[in-house]
C-alpha positions as CSV (number, residue, x, y, z in Angstrom):
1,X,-62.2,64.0,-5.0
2,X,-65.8,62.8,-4.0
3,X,-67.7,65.9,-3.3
4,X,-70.2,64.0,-1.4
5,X,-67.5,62.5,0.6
6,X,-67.0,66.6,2.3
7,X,-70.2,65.9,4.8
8,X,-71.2,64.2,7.2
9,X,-74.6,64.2,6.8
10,X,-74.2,62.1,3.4
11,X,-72.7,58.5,2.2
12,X,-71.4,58.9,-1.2
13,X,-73.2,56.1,-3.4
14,X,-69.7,55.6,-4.6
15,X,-68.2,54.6,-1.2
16,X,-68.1,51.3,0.1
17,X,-70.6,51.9,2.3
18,X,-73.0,53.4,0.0
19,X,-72.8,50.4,-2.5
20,X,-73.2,48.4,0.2
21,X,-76.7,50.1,1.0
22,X,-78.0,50.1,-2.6
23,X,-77.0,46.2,-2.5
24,X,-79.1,45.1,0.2
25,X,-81.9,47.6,-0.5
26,X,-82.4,46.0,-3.7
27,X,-82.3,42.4,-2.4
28,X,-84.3,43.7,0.5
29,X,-87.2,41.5,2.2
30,X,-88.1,44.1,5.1
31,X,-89.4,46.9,3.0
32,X,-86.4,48.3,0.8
33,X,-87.7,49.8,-2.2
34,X,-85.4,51.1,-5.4
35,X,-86.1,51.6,-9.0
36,X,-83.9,50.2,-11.0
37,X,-84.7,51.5,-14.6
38,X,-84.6,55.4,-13.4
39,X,-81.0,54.1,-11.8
40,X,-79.6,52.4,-14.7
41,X,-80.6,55.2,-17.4
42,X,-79.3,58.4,-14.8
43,X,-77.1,60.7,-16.1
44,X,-75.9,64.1,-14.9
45,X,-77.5,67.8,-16.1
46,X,-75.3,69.3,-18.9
47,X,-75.5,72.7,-17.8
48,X,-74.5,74.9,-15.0
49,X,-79.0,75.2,-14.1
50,X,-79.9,72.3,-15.8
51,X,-80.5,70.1,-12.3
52,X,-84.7,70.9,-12.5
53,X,-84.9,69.5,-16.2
54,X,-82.6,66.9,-16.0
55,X,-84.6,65.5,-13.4
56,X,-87.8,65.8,-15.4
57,X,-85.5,64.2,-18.2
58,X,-84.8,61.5,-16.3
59,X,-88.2,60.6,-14.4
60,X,-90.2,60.8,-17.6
61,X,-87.6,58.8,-19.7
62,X,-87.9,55.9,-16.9
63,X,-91.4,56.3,-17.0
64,X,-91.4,55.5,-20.7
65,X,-89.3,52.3,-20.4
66,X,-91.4,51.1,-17.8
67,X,-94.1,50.8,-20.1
68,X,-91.7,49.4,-22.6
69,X,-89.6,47.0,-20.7
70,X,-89.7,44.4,-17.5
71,X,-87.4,46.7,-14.7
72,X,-86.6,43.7,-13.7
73,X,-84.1,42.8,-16.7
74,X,-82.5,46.2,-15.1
75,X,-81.7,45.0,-12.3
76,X,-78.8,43.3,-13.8
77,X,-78.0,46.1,-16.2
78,X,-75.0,48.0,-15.8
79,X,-75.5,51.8,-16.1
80,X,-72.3,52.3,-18.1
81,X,-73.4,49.2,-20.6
82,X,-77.0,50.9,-20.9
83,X,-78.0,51.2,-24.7
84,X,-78.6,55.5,-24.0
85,X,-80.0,55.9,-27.6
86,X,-83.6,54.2,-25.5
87,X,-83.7,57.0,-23.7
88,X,-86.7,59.1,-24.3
89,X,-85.7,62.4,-22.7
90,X,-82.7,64.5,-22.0
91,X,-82.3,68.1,-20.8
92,X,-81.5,69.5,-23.9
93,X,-84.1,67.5,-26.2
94,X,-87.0,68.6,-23.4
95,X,-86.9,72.2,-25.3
96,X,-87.7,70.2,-28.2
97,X,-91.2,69.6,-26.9
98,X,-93.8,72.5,-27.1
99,X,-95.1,71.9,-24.0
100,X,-92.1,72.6,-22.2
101,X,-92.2,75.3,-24.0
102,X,-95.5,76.6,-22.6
103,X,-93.7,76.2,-19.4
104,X,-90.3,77.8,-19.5
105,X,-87.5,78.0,-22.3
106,X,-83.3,77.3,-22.1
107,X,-82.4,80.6,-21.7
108,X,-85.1,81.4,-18.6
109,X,-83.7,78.1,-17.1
110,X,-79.7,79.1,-17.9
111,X,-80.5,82.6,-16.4
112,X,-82.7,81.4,-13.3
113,X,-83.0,77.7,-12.9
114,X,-86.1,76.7,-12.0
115,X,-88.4,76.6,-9.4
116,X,-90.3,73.7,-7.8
117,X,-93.4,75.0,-8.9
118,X,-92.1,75.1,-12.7
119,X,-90.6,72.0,-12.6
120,X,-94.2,70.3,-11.2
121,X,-95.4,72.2,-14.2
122,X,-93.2,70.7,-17.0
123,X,-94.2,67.2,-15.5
124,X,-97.8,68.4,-16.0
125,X,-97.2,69.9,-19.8
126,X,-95.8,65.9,-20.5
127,X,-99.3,64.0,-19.3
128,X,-98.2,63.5,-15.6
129,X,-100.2,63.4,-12.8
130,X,-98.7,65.7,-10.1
131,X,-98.6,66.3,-6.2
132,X,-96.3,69.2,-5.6
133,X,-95.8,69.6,-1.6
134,X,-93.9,72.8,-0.1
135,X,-92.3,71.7,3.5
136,X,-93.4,74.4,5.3
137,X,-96.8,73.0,4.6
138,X,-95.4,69.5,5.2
139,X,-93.6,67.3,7.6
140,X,-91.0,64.2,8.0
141,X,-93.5,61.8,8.0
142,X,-95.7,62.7,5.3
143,X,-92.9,62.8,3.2
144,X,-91.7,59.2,4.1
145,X,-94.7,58.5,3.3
146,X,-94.7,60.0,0.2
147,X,-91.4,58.9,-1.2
148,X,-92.1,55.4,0.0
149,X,-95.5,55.3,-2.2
150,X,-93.7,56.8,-5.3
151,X,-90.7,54.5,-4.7
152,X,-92.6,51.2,-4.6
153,X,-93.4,51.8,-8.5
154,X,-90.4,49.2,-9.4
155,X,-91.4,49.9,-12.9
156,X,-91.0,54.0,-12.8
157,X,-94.7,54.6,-13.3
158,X,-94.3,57.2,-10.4
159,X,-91.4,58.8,-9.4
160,X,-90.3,61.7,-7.0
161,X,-87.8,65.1,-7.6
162,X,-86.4,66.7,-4.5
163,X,-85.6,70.4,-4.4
164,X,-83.4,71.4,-1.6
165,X,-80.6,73.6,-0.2
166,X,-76.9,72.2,-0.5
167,X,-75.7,74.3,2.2
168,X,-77.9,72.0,5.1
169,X,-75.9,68.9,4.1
170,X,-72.5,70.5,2.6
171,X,-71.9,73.8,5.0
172,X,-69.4,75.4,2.4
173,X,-71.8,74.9,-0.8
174,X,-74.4,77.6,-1.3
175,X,-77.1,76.7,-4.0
176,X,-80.3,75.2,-4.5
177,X,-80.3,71.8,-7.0
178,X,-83.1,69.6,-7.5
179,X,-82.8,65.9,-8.1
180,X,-84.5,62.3,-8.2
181,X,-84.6,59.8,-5.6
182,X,-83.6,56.4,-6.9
183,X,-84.5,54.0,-3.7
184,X,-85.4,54.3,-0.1
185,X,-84.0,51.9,2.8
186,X,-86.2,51.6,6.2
187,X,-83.4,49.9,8.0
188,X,-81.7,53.1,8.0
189,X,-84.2,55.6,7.2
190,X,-82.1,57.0,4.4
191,X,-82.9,57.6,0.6
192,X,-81.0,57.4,-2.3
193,X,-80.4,60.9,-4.1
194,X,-79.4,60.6,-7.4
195,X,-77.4,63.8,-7.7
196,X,-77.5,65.4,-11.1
197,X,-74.8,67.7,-10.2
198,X,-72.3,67.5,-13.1
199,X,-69.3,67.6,-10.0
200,X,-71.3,65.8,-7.0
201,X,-71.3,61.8,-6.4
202,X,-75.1,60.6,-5.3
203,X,-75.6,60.4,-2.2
204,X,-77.5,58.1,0.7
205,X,-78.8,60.7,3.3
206,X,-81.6,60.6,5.7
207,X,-85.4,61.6,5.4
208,X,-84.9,63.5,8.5
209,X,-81.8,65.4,7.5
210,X,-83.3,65.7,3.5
211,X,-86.4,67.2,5.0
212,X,-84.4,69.9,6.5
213,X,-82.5,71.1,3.5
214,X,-85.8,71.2,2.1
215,X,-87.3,73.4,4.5
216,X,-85.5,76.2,3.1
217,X,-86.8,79.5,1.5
218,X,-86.6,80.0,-2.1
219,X,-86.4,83.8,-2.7
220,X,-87.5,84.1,-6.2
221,X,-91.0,83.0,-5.3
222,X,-91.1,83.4,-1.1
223,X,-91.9,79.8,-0.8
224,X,-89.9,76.6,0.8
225,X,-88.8,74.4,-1.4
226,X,-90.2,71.2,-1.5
227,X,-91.2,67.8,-3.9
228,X,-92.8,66.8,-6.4
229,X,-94.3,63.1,-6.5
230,X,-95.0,62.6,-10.8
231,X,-97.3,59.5,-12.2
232,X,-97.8,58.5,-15.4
């Protein structure tokens, strides 16, 4: 079953419909944006709290073949042909690095996940430039605006992690994840969450309705979750 499939508020990447998006966002002349080296090298977290440094994983990993490679050869790259020995970082080999390690450790992140704050941190510890925005301090529009600038980096020099509640978009699923966007389509006002969910299908869903499940209260620190925009 596709998991994403379950709401309404979401297109399942994997439904017609949703290939159909990412098709004419990346052939797009009126503003689409997507980044096709982060999309290409995506891969799922490999454990059960792993979705905050997967997605660190995966933005600095596409961050380092953008400095290698042209993103455009990976626009014609199938994911499942991708080469993954290239890729830089993974969620496991990120405790590898002593400055994650200054940040948090695998079994803090097994027991509690991660917050938004510690995941803008561990971008940080690995030589990123950061802008970590909370939604109660925020808005739709400044994060359009956000995403949009962090999104037109074809070649993954900057890149943008959501952290957000599943229960707005999927009523019956109560947990917090955190995840990478992978492109943005004005036409529809919807982005492109690549879900690292090791049982969820990305998903197309709008800023409007992403901004909501956003604007949700993380308990462990009394704060609303947020996003982080990472350059490098």
């Amino acid at each position: 079953m596709d998991t994403a499939s379950a709401s309404s508020k979401v297109i399942s990447l994997s439904s017609a419909e949703g290939k159909t998006l990412l098709k004419n966002v990346s052939k797009s002349k009126a503003g689409g944006l997507v980044q096709p080296i982060l999309y290409t090298i995506f891969t799922k977290q490999v454990t059960p709290a792993g979705c905050g440094m997967q997605s660190c994983a995966m933005l600095l990993s596409a961050n380092d073949l953008g400095k290698q490679y042209d993103a455009q050869s990976f626009m014609t790259i199938k994911p499942s042909s991708f080469d993954s020995g290239l890729v830089a970082y993974t969620e496991q080999s990120m405790y590898s690095f002593p400055q994650t390690l200054q940040v948090t450790n695998s079994a803090a992140v097994s027991k509690y996940g991660m917050t938004l704050s510690e995941v803008a941190m561990v971008l940080k510890s690995h030589g990123c430039t950061v802008k970590e925005v909370h939604s109660s301090h925020s808005s739709p529009a400044e994060f359009r605006s956000d995403l949009t600038e962090a999104l037109s980096h074809f070649d993954s020099r900057c890149g943008i992690i959501v952290n957000f509640s599943r229960s707005k978009l999927w009523p019956n699923i109560h947990r917090s994840h955190h995840s990478p966007l992978g492109a943005y389509d004005p036409t529809t006002d919807c982005v492109l969450v690549l879900d690292t969910g090791i049982e969820m299908s990305s998903f197309w869903v709008s800023v409007e309705d992403l901004f909501t499940a956003m604007s949700t209260r993380d308990y462990v620190v009394n704060k609303s979750r947020g996003y982080c925009v990472a350059c490098k």
